[in-house]
NUMARVEX-955054 format. One record per atom (N, C-alpha, C, O): residue in one letter; x, y, z; atom name. Coordinates in Angstrom, 2 decimals. Layout:
N
NODE A X Y Z CA;
...
END
This chain:
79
NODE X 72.30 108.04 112.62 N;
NODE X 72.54 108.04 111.17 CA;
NODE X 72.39 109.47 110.63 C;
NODE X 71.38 110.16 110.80 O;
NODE X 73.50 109.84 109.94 N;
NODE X 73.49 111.24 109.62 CA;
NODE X 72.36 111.41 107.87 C;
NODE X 72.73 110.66 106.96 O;
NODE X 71.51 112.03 107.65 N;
NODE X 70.97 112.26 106.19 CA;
NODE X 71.59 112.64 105.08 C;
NODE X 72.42 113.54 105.04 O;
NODE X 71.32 112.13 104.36 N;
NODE X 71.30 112.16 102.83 CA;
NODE X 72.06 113.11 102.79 C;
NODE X 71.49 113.99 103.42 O;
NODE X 73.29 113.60 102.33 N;
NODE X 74.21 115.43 101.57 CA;
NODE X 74.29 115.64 103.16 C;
NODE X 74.73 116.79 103.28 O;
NODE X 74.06 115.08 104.50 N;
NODE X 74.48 115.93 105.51 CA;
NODE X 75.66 115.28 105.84 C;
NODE X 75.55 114.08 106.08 O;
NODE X 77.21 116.00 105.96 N;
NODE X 78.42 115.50 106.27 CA;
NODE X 78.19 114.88 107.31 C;
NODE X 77.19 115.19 107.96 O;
NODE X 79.03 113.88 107.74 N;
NODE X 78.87 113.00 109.12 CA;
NODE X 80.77 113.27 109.77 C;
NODE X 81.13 113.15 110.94 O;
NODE X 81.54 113.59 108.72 N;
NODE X 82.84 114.14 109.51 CA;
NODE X 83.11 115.69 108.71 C;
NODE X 82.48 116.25 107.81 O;
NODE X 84.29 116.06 109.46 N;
NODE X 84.10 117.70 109.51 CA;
NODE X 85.75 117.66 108.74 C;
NODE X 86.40 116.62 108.69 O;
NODE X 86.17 118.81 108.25 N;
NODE X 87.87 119.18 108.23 CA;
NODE X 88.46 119.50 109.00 C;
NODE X 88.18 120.33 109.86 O;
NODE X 89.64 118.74 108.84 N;
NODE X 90.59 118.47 109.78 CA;
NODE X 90.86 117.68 110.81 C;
NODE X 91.59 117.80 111.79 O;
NODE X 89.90 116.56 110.27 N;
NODE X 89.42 115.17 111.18 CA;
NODE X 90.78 114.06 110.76 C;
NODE X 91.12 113.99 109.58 O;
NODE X 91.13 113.64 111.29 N;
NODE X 92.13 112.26 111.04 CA;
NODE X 91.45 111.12 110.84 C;
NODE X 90.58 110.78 111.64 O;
NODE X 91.77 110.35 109.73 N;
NODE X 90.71 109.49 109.42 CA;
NODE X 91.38 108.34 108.91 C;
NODE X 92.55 108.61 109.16 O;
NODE X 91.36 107.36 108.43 N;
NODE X 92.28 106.09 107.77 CA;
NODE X 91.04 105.67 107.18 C;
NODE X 89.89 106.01 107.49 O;
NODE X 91.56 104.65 106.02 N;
NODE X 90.54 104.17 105.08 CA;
NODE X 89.74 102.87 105.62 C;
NODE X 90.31 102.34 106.57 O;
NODE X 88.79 102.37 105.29 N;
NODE X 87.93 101.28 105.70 CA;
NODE X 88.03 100.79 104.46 C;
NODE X 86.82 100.67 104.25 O;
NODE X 88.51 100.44 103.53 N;
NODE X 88.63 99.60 102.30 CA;
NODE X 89.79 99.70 101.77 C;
NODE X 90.54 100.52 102.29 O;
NODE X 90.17 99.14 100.92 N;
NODE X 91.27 99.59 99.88 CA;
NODE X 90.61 100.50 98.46 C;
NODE X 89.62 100.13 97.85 O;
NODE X 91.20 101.40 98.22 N;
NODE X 90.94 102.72 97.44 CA;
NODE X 91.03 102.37 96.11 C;
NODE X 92.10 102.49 95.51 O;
NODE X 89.84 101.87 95.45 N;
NODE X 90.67 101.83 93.73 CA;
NODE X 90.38 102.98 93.02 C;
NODE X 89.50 103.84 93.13 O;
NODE X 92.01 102.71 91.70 N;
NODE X 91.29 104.11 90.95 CA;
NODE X 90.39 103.89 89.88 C;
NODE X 90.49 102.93 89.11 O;
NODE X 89.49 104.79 89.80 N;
NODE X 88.48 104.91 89.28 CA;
NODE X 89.03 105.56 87.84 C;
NODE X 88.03 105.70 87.14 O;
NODE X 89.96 105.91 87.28 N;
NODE X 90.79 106.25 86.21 CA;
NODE X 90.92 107.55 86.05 C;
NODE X 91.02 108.21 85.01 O;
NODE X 90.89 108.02 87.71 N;
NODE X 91.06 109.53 88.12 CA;
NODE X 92.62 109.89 88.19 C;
NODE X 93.01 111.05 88.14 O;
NODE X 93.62 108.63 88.34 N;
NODE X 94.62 108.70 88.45 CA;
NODE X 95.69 108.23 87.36 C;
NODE X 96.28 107.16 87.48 O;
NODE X 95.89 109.08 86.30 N;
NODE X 96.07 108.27 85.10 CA;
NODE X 97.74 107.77 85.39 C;
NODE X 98.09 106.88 84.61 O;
NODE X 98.53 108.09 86.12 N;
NODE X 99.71 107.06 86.40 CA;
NODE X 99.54 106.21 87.03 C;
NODE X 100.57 105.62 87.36 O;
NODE X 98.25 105.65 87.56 N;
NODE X 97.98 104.44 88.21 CA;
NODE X 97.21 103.52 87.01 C;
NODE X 96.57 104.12 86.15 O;
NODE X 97.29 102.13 86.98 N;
NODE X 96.44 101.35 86.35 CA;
NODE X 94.93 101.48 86.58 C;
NODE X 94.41 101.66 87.68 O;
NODE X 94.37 101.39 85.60 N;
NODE X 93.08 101.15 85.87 CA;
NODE X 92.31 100.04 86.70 C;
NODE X 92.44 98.85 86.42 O;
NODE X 91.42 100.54 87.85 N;
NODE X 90.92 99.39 88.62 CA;
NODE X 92.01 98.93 89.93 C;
NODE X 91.78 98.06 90.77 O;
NODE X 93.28 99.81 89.82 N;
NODE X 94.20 99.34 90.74 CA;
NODE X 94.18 99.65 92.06 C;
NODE X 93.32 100.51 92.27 O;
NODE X 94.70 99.35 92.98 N;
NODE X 94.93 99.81 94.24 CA;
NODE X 95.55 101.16 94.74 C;
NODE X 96.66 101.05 95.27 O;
NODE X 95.09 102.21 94.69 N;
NODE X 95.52 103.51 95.34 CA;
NODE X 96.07 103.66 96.65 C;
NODE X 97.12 104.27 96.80 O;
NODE X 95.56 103.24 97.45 N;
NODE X 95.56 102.90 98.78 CA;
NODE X 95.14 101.54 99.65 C;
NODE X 93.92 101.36 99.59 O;
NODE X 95.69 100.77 100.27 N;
NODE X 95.19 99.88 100.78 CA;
NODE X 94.80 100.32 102.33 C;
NODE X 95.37 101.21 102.97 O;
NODE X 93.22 99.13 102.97 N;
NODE X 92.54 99.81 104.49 CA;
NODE X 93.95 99.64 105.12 C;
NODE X 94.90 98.86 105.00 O;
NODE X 93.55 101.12 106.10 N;
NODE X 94.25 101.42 106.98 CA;
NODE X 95.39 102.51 107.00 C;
NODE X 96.11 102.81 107.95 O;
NODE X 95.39 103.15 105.45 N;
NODE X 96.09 104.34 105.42 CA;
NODE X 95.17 105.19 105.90 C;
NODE X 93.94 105.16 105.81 O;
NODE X 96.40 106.49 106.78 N;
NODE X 96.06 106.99 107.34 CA;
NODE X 96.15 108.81 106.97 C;
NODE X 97.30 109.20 106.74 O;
NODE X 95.02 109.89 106.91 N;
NODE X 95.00 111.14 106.07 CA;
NODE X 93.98 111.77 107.10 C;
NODE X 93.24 111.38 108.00 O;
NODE X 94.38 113.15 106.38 N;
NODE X 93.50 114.17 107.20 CA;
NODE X 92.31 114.54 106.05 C;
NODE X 92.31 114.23 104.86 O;
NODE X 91.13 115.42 106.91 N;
NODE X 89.97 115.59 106.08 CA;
NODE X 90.37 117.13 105.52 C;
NODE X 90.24 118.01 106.37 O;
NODE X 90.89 117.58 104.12 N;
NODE X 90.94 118.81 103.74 CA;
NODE X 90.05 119.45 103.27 C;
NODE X 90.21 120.66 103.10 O;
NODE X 88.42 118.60 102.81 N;
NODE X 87.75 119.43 102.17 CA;
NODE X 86.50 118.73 102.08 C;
NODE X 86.25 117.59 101.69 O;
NODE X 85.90 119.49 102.44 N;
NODE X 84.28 118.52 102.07 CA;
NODE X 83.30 119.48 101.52 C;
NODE X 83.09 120.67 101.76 O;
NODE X 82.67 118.47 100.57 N;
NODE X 81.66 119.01 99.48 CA;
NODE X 80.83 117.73 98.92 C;
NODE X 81.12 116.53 98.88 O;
NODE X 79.86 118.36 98.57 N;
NODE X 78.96 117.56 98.31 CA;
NODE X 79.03 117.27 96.78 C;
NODE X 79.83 117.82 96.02 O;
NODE X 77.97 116.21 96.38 N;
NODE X 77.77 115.42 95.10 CA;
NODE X 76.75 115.99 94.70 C;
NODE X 75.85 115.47 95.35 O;
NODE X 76.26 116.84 93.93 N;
NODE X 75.18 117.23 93.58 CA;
NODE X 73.87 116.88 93.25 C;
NODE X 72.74 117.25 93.57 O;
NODE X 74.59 115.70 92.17 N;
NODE X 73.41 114.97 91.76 CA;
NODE X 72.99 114.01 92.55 C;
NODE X 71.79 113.70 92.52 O;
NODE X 73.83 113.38 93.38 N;
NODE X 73.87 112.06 93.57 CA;
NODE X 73.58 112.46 95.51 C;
NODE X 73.17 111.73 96.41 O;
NODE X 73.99 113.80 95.51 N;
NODE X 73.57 114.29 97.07 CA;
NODE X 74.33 113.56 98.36 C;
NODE X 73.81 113.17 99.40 O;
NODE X 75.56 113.52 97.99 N;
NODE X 76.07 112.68 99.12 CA;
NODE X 77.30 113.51 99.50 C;
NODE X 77.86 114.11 98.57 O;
NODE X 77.97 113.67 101.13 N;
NODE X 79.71 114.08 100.65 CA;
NODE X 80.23 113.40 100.20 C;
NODE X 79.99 112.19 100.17 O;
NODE X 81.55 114.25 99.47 N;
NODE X 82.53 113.81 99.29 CA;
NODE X 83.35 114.46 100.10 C;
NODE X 83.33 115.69 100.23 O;
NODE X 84.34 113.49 100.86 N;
NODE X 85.73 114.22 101.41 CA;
NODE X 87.11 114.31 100.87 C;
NODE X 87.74 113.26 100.70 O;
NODE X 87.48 115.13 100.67 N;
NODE X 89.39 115.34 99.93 CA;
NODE X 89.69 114.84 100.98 C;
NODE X 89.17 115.43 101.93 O;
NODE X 90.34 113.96 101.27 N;
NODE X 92.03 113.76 102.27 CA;
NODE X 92.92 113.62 101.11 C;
NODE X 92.99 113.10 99.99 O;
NODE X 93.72 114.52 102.14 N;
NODE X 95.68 114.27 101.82 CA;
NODE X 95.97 113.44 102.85 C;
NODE X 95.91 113.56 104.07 O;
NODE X 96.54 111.95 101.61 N;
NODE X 96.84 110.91 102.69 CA;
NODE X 98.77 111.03 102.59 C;
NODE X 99.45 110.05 102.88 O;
NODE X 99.59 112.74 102.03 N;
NODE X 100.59 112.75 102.00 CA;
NODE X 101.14 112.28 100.73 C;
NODE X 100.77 111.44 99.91 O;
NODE X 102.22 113.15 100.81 N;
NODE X 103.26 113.08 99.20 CA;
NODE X 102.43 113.31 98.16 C;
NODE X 102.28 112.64 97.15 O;
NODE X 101.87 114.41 98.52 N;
NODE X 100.72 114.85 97.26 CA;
NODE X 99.52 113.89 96.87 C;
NODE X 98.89 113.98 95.82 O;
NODE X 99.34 113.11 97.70 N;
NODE X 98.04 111.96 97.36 CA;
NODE X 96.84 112.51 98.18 C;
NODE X 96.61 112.27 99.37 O;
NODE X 95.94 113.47 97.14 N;
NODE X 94.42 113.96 97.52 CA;
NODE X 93.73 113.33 96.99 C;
NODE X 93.64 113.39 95.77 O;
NODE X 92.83 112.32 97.90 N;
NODE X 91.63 111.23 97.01 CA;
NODE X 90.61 112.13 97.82 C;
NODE X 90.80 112.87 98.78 O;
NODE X 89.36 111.81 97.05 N;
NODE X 87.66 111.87 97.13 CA;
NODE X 87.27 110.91 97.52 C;
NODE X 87.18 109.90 96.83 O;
NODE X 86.88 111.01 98.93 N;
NODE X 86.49 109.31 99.35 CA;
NODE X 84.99 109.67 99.84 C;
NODE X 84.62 110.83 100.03 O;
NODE X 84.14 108.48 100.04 N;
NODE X 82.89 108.63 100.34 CA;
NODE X 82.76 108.53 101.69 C;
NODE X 83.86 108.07 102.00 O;
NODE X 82.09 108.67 102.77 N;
NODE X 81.78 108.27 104.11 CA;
NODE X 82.01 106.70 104.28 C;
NODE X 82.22 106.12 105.35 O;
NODE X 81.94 106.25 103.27 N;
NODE X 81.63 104.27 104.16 CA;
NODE X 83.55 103.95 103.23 C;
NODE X 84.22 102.91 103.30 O;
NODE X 83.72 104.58 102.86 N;
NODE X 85.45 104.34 102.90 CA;
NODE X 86.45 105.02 103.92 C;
NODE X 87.67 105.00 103.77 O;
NODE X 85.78 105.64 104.97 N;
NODE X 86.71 106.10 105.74 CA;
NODE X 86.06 105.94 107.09 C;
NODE X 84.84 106.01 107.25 O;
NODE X 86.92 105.73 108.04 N;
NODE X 86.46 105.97 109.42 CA;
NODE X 87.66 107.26 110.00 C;
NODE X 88.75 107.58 109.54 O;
NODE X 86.84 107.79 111.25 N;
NODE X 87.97 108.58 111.87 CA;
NODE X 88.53 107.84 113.20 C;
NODE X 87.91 107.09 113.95 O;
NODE X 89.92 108.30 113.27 N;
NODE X 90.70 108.04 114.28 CA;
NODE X 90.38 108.36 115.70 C;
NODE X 91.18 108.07 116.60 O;
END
């Protein structure tokens, strides 16, 4: 088990989702609460950074055609 703010995947990892992705109303041409992505799309890791307050990563994937989400560790697995 990796700690608290310590990344557990790296950039440039291939990864697909473990849930379906809702938006959080980060995506204002999407509905609110809607489906962004459903499990099993598949994206690379472009960026990781942490949550400050909350002390956790966050990872950017581009899951393609310009779609960069912020996903948490327990929404993604790697390939």
């Amino acid at each position: 088990m990796t700690q608290r703010g310590s990344p557990k995947y790296r950039r440039g990892q291939r990864v697909k989702t473990a849930v379906d992705l809702i938006n959080d109303d980060s995506f204002p041409d999407t509905k609110p609460d809607g489906v962004l992505l459903a499990a099993g799309a598949i994206g690379e890791i472009i960026n990781v950074a942490i949550h400050t307050q909350a002390n956790v990563p966050i990872y950017i994937v581009d899951f393609g055609d310009q779609l960069l989400i912020g996903c948490l560790e327990e929404e993604i697995t790697v390939l």
